[in-house]
N, CA, C, O and CB atoms as a CASP TS submission, in Angstrom:
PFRMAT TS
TARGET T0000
AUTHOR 0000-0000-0000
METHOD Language model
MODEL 1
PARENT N/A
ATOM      1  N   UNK     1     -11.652 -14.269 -98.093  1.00  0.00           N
ATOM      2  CA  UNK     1     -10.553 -13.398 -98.463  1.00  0.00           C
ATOM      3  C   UNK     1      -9.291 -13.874 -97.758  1.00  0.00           C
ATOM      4  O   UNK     1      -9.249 -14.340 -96.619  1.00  0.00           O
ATOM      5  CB  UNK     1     -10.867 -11.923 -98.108  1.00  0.00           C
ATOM      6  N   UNK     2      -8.063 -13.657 -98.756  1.00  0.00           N
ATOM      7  CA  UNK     2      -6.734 -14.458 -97.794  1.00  0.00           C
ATOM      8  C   UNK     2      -6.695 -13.328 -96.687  1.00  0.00           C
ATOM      9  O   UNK     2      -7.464 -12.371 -96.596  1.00  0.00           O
ATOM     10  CB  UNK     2      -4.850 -14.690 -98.739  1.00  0.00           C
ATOM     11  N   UNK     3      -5.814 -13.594 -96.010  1.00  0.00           N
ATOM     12  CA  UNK     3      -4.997 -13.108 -95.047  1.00  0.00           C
ATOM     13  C   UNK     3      -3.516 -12.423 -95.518  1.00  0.00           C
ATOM     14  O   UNK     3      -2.867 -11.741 -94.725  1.00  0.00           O
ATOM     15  CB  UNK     3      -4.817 -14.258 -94.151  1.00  0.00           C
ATOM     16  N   UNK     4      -3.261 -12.572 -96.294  1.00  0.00           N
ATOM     17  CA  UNK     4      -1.686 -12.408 -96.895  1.00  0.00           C
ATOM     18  C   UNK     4      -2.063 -12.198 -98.114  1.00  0.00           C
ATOM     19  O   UNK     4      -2.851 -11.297 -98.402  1.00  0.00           O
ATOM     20  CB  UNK     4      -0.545 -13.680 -96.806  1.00  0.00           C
ATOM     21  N   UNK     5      -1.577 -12.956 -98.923  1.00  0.00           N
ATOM     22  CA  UNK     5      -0.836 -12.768-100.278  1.00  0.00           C
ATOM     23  C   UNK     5      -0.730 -14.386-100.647  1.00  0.00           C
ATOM     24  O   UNK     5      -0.055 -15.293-100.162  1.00  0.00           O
ATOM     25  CB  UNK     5       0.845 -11.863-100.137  1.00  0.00           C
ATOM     26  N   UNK     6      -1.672 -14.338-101.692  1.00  0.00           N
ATOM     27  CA  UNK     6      -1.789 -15.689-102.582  1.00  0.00           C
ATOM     28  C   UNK     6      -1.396 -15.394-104.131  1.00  0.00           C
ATOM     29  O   UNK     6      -1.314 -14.369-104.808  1.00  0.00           O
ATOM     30  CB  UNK     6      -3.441 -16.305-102.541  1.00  0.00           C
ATOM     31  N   UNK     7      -1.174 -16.888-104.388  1.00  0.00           N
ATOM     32  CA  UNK     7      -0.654 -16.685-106.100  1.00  0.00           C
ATOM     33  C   UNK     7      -1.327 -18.204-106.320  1.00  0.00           C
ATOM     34  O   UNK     7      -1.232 -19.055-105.435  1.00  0.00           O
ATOM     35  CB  UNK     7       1.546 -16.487-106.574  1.00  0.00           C
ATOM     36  N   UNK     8      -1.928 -18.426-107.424  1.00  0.00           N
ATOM     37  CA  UNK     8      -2.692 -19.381-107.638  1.00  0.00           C
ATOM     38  C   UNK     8      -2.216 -19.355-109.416  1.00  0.00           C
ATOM     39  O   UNK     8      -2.156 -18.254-109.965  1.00  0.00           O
ATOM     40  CB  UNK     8      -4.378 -19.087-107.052  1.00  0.00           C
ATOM     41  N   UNK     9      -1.986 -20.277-109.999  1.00  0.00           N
ATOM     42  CA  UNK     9      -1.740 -21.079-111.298  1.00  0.00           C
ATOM     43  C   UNK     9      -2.202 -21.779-111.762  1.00  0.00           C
ATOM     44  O   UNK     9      -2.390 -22.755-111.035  1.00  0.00           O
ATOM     45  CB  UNK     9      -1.036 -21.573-111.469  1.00  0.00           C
ATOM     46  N   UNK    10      -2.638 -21.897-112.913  1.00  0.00           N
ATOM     47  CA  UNK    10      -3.111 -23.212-113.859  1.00  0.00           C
ATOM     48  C   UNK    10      -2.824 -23.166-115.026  1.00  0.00           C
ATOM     49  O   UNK    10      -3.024 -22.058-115.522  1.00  0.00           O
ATOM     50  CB  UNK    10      -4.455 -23.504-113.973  1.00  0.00           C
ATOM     51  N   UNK    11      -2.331 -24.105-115.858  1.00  0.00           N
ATOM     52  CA  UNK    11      -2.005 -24.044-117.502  1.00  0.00           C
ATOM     53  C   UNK    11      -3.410 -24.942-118.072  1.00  0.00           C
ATOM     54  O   UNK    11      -3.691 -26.107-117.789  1.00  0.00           O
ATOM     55  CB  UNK    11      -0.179 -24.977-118.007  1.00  0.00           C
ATOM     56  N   UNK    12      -4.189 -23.969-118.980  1.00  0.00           N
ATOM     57  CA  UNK    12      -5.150 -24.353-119.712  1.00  0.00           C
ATOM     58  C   UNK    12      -4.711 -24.412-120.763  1.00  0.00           C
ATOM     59  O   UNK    12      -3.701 -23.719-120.639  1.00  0.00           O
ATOM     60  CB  UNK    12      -6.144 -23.762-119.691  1.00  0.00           C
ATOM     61  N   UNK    13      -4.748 -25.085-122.746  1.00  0.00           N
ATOM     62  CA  UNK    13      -4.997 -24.824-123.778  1.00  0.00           C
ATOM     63  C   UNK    13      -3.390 -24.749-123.907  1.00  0.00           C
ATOM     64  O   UNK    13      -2.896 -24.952-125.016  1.00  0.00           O
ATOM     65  CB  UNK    13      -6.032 -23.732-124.039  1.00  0.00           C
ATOM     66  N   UNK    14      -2.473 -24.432-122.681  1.00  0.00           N
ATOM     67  CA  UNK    14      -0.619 -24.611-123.525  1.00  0.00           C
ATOM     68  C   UNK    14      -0.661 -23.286-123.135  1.00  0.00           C
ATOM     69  O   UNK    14       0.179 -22.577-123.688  1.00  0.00           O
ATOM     70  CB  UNK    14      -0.153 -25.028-125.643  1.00  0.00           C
ATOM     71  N   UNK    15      -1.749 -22.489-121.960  1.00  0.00           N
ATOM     72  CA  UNK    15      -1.399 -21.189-121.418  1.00  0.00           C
ATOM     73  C   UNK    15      -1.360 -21.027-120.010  1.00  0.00           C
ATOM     74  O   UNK    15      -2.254 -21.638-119.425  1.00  0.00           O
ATOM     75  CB  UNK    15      -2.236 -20.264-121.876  1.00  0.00           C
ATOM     76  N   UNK    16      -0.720 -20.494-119.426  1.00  0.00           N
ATOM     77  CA  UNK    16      -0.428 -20.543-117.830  1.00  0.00           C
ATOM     78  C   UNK    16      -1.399 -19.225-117.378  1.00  0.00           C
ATOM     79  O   UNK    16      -1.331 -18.169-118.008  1.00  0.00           O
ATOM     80  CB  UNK    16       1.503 -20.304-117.363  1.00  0.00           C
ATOM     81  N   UNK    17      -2.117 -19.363-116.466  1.00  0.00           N
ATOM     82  CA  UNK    17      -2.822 -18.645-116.134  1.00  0.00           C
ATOM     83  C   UNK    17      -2.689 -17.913-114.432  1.00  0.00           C
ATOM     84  O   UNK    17      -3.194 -18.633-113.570  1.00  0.00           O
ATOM     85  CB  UNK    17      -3.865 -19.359-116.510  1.00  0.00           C
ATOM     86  N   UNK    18      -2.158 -16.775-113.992  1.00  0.00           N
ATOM     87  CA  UNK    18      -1.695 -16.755-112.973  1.00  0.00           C
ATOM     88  C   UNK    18      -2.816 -15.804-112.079  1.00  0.00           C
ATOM     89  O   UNK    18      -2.981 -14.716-112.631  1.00  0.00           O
ATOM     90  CB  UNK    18      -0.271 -16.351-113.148  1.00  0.00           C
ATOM     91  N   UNK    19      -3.585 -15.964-110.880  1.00  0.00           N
ATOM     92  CA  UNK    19      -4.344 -14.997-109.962  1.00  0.00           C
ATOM     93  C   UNK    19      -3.549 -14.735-108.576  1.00  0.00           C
ATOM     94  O   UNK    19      -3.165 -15.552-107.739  1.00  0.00           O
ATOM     95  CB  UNK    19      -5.846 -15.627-109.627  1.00  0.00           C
ATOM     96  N   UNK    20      -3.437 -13.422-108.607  1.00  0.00           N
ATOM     97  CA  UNK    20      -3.132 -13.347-107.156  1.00  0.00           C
ATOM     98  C   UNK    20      -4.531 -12.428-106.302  1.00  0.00           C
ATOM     99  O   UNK    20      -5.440 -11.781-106.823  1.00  0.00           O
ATOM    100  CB  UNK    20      -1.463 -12.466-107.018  1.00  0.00           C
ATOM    101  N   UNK    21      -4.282 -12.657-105.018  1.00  0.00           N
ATOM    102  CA  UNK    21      -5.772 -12.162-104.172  1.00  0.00           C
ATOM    103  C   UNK    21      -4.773 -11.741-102.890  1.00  0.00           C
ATOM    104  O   UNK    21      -3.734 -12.345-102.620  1.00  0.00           O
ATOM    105  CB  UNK    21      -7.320 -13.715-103.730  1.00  0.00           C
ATOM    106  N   UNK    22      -5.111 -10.991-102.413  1.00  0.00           N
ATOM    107  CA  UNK    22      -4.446 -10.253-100.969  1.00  0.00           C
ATOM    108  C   UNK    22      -5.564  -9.774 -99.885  1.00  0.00           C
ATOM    109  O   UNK    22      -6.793  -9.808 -99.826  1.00  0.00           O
ATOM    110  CB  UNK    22      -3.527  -8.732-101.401  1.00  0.00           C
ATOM    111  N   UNK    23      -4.426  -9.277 -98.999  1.00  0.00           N
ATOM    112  CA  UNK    23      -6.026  -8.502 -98.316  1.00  0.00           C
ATOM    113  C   UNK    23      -5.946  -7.753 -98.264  1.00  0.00           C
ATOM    114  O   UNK    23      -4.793  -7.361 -98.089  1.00  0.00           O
ATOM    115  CB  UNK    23      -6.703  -8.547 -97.222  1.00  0.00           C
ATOM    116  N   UNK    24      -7.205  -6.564 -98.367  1.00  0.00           N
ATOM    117  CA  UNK    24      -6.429  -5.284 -98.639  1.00  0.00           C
ATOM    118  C   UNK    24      -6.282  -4.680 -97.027  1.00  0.00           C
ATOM    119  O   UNK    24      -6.336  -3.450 -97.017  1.00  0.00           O
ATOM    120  CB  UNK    24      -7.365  -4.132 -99.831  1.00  0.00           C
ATOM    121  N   UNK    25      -6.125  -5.242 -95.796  1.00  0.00           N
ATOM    122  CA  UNK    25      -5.777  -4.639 -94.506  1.00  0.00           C
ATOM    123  C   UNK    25      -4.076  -4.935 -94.769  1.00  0.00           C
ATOM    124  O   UNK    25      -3.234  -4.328 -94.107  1.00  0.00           O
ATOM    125  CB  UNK    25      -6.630  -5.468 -92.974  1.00  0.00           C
ATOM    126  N   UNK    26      -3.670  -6.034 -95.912  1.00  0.00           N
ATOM    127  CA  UNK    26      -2.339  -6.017 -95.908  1.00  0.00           C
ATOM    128  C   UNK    26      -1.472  -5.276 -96.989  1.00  0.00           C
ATOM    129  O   UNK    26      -0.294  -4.983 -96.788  1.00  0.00           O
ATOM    130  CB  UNK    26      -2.039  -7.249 -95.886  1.00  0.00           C
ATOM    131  N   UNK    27      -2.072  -5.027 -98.023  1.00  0.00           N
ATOM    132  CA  UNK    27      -1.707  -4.266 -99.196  1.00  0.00           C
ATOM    133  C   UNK    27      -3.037  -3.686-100.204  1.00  0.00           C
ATOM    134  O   UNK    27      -4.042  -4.343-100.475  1.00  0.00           O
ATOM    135  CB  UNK    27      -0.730  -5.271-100.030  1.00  0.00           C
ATOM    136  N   UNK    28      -2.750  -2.359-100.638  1.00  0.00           N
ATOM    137  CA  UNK    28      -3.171  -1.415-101.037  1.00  0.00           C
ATOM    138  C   UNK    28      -3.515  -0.937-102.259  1.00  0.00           C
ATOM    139  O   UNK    28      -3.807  -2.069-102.645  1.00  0.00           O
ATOM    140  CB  UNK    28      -2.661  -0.916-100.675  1.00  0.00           C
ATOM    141  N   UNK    29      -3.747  -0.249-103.237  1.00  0.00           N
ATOM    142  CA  UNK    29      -4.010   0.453-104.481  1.00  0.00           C
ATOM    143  C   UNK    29      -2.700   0.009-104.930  1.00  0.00           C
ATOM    144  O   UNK    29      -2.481  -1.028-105.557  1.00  0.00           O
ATOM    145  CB  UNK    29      -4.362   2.111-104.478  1.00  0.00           C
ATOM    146  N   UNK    30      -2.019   0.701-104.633  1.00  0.00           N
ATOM    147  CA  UNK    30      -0.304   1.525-104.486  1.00  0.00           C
ATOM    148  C   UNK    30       0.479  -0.259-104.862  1.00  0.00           C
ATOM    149  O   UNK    30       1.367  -0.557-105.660  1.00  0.00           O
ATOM    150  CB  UNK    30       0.275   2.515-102.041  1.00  0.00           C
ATOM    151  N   UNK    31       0.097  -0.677-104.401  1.00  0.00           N
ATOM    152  CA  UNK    31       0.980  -1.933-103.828  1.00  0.00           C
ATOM    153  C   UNK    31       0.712  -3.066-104.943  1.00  0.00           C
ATOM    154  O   UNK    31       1.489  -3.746-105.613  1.00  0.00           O
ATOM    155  CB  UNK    31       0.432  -2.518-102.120  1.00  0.00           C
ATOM    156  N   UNK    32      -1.002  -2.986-104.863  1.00  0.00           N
ATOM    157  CA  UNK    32      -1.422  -4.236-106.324  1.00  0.00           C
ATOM    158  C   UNK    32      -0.780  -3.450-107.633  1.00  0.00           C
ATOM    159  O   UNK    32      -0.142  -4.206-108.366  1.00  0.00           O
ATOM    160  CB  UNK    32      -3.632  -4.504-106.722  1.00  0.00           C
ATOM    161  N   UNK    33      -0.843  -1.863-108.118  1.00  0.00           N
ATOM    162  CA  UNK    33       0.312  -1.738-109.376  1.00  0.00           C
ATOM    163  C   UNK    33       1.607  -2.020-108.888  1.00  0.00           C
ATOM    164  O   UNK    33       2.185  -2.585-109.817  1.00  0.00           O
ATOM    165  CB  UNK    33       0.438  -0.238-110.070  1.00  0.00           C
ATOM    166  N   UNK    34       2.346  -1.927-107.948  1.00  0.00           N
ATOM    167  CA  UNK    34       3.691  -2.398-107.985  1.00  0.00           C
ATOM    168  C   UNK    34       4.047  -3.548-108.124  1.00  0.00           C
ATOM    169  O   UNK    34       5.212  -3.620-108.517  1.00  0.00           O
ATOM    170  CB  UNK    34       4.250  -2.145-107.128  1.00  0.00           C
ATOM    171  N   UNK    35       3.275  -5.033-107.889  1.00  0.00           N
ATOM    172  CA  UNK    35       3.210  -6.190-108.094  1.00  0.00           C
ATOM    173  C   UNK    35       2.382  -6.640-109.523  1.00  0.00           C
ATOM    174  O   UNK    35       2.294  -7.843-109.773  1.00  0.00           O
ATOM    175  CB  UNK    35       2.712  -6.648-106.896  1.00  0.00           C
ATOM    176  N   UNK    36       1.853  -5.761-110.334  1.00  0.00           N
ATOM    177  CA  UNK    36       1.607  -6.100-111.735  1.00  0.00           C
ATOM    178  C   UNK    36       2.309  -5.559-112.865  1.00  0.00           C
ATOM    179  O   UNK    36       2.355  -5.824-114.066  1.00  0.00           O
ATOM    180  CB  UNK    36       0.422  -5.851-111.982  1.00  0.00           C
ATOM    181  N   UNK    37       2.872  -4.669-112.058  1.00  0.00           N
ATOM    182  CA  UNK    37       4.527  -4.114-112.948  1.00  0.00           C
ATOM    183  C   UNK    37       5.815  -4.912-112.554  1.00  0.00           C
ATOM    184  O   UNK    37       6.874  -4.772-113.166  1.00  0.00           O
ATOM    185  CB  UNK    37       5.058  -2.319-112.481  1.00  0.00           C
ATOM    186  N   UNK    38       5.661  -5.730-111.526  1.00  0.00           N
ATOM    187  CA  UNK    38       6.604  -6.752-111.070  1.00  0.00           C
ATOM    188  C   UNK    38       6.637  -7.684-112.302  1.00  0.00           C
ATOM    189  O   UNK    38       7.546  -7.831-113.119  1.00  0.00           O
ATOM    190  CB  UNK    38       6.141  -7.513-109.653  1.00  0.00           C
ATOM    191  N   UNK    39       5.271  -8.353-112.232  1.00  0.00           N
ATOM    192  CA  UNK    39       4.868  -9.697-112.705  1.00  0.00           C
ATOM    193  C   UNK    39       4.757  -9.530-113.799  1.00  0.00           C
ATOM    194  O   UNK    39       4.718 -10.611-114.386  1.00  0.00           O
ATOM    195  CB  UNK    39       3.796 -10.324-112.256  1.00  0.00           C
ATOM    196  N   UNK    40       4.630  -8.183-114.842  1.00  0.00           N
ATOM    197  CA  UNK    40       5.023  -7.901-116.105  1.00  0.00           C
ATOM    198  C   UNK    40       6.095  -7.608-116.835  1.00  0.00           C
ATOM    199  O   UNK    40       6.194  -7.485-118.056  1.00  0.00           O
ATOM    200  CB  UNK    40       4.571  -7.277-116.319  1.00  0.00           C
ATOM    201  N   UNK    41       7.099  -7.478-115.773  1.00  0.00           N
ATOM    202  CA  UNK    41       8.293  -7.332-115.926  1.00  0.00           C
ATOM    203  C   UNK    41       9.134  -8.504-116.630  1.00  0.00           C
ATOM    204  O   UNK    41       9.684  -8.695-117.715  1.00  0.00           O
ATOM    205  CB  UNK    41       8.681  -7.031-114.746  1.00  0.00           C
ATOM    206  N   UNK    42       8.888  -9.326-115.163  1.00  0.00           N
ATOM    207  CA  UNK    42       8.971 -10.661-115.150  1.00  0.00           C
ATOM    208  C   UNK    42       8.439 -11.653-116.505  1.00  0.00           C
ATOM    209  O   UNK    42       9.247 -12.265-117.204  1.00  0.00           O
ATOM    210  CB  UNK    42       8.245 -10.945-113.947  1.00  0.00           C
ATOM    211  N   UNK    43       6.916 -11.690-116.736  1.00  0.00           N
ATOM    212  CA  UNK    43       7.141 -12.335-117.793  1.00  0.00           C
ATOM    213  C   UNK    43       7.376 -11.832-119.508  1.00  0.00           C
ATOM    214  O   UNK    43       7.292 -12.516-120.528  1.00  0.00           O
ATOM    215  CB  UNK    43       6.188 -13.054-117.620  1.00  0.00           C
ATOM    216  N   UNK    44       7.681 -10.437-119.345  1.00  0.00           N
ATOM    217  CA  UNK    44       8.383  -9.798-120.352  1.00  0.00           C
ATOM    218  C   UNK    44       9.645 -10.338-120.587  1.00  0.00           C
ATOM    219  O   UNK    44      10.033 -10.524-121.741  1.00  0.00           O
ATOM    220  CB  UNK    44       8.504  -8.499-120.108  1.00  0.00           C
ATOM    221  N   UNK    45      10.376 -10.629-119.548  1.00  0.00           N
ATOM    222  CA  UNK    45      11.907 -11.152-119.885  1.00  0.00           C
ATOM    223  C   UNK    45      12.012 -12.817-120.177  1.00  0.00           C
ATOM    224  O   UNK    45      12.992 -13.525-120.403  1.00  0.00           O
ATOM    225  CB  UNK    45      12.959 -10.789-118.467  1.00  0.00           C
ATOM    226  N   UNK    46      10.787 -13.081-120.088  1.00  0.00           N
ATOM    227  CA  UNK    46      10.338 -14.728-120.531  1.00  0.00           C
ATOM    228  C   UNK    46      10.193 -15.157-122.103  1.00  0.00           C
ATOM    229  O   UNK    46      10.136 -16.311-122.530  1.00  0.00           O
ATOM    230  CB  UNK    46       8.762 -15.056-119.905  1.00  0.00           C
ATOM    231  N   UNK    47      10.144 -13.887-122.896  1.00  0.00           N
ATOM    232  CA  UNK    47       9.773 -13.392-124.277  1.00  0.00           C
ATOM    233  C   UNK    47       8.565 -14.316-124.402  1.00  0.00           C
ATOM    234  O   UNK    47       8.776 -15.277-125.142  1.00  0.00           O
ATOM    235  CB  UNK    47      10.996 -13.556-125.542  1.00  0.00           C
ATOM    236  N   UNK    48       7.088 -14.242-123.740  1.00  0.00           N
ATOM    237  CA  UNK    48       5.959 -14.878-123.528  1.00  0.00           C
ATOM    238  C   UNK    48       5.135 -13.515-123.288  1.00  0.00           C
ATOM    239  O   UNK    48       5.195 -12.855-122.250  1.00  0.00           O
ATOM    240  CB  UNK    48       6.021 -16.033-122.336  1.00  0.00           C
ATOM    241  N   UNK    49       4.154 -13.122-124.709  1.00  0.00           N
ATOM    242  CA  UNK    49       3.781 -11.637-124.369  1.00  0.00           C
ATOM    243  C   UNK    49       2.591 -11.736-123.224  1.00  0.00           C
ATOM    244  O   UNK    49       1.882 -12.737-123.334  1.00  0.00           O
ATOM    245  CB  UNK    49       3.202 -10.753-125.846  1.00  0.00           C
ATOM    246  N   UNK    50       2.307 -10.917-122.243  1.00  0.00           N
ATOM    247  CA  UNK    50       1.691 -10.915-121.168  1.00  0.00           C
ATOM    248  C   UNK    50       0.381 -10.859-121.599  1.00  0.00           C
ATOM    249  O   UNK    50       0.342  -9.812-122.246  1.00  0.00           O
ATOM    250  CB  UNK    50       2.085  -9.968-120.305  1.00  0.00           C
ATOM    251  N   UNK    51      -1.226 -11.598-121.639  1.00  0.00           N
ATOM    252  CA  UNK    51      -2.616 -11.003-121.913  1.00  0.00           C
ATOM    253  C   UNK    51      -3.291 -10.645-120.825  1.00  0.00           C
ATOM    254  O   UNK    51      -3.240 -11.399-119.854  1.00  0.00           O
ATOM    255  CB  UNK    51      -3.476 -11.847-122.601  1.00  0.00           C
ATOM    256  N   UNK    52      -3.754  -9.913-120.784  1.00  0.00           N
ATOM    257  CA  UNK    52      -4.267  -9.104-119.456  1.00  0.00           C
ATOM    258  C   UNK    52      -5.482  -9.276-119.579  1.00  0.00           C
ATOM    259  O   UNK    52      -5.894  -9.093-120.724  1.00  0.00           O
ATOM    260  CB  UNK    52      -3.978  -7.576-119.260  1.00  0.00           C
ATOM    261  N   UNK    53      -6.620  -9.715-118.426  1.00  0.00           N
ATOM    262  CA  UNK    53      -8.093  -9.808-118.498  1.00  0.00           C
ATOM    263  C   UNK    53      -8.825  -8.558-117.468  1.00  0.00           C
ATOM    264  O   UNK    53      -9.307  -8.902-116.389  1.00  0.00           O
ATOM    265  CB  UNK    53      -8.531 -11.452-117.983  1.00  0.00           C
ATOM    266  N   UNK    54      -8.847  -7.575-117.763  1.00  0.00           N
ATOM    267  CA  UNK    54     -10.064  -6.840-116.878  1.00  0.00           C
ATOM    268  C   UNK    54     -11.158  -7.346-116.153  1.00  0.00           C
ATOM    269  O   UNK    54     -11.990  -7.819-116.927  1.00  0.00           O
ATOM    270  CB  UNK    54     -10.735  -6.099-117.596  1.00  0.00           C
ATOM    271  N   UNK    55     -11.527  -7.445-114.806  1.00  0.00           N
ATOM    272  CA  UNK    55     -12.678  -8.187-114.990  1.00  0.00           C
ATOM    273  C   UNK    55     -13.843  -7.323-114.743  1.00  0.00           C
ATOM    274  O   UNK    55     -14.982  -7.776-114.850  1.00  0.00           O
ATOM    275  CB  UNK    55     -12.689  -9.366-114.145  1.00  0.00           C
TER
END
């Protein structure tokens, strides 16, 4: 498990694929929706529609 706050990338197939992993002694419930409403924000204004994977 990180220590912080990671962001990890890869473009498969002509699609960018983005993971982030934290710890949760450093961030919270609260904190992972405020950073996936960030990062949806973000690639909303990219006009690149966002696909979301549940796991």
């Amino acid at each position: 498990m990180p220590r912080g706050l990671t962001f990890t990338t890869a473009s498969t197939g002509g699609r960018l694929h983005l993971a982030l992993r934290w710890s949760r002694a450093l961030l919270g419930d609260d904190d992972a929706a405020v950073l996936r409403e960030l990062f949806t924000g973000h690639l909303a204004a990219t006009g690149a529609p966002p696909h979301r994977t549940t796991p």
